[in-house]
PLY file of the C-alpha trace (Angstrom):
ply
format ascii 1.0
element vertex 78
property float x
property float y
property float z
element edge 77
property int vertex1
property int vertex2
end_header
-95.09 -18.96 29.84
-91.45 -20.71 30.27
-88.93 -19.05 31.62
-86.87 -18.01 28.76
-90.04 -16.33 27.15
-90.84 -14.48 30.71
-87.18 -13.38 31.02
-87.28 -12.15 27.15
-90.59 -10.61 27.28
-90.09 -8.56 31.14
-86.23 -7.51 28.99
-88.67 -6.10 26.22
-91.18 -4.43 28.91
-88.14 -2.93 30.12
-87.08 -1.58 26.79
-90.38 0.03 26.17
-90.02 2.34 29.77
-86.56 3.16 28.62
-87.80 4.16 24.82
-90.45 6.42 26.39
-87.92 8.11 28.68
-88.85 7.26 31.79
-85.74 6.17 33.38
-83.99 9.27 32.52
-86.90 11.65 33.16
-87.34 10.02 36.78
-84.35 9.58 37.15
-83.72 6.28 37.10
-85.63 5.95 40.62
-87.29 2.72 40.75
-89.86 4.33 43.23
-91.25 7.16 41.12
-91.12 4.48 37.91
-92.91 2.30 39.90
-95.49 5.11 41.08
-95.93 6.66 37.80
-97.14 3.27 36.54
-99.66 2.72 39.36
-100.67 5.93 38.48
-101.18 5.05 35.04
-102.99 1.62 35.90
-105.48 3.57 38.31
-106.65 6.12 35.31
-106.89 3.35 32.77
-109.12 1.86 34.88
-111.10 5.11 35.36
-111.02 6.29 31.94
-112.06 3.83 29.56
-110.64 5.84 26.49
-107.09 5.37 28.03
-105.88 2.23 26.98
-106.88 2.76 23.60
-105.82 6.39 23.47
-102.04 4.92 24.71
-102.24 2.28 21.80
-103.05 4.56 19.09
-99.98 7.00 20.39
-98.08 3.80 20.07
-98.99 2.61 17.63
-97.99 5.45 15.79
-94.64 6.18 17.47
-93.79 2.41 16.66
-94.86 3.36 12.70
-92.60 6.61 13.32
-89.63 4.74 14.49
-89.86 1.74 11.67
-89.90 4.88 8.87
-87.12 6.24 10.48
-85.06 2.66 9.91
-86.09 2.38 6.77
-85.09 5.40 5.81
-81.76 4.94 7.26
-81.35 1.74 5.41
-82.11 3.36 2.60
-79.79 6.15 2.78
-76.68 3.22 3.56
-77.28 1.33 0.70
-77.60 4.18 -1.81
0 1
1 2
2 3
3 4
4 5
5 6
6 7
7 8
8 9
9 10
10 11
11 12
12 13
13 14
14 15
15 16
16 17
17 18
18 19
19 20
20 21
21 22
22 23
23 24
24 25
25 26
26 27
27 28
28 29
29 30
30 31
31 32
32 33
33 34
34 35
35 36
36 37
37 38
38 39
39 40
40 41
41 42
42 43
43 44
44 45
45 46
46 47
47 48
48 49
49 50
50 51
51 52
52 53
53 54
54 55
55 56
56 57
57 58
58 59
59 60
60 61
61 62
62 63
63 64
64 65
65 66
66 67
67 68
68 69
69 70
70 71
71 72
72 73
73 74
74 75
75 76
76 77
């Protein structure tokens, strides 16, 4: 991966922990973020349902969100 890609894809990654809340909710401590995702890593690798329960919530949240543009598009143009 180049290094414009990296730096655009670890910006998006970063995005994603923001959209679920987690910098507010730990308050933006890098420590507990950090923790909370080894935590996560640890029971996706003992629960094999995990990672594709997480994809389908998602999955679905993504859906959710799109709607929610496209209704607001919509609504700005009518």
């Amino acid at each position: 991966m180049q290094r414009r890609e990296r730096t655009r894809h670890l910006i998006e990654l970063g995005g994603l922990v923001q959209k679920a809340g987690l910098v507010e909710l730990a308050d933006d401590d890098r420590a507990t973020l950090y923790g909370a995702m080894l935590d996560l890593a640890a029971r996706a690798r003992d629960d094999g349902n995990a990672l594709a329960l997480w994809k389908r919530r998602g999955k679905r949240a993504f859906d959710a969100e799109a709607e929610g543009q496209d209704s607001k598009e919509q609504t700005a143009h009518d």
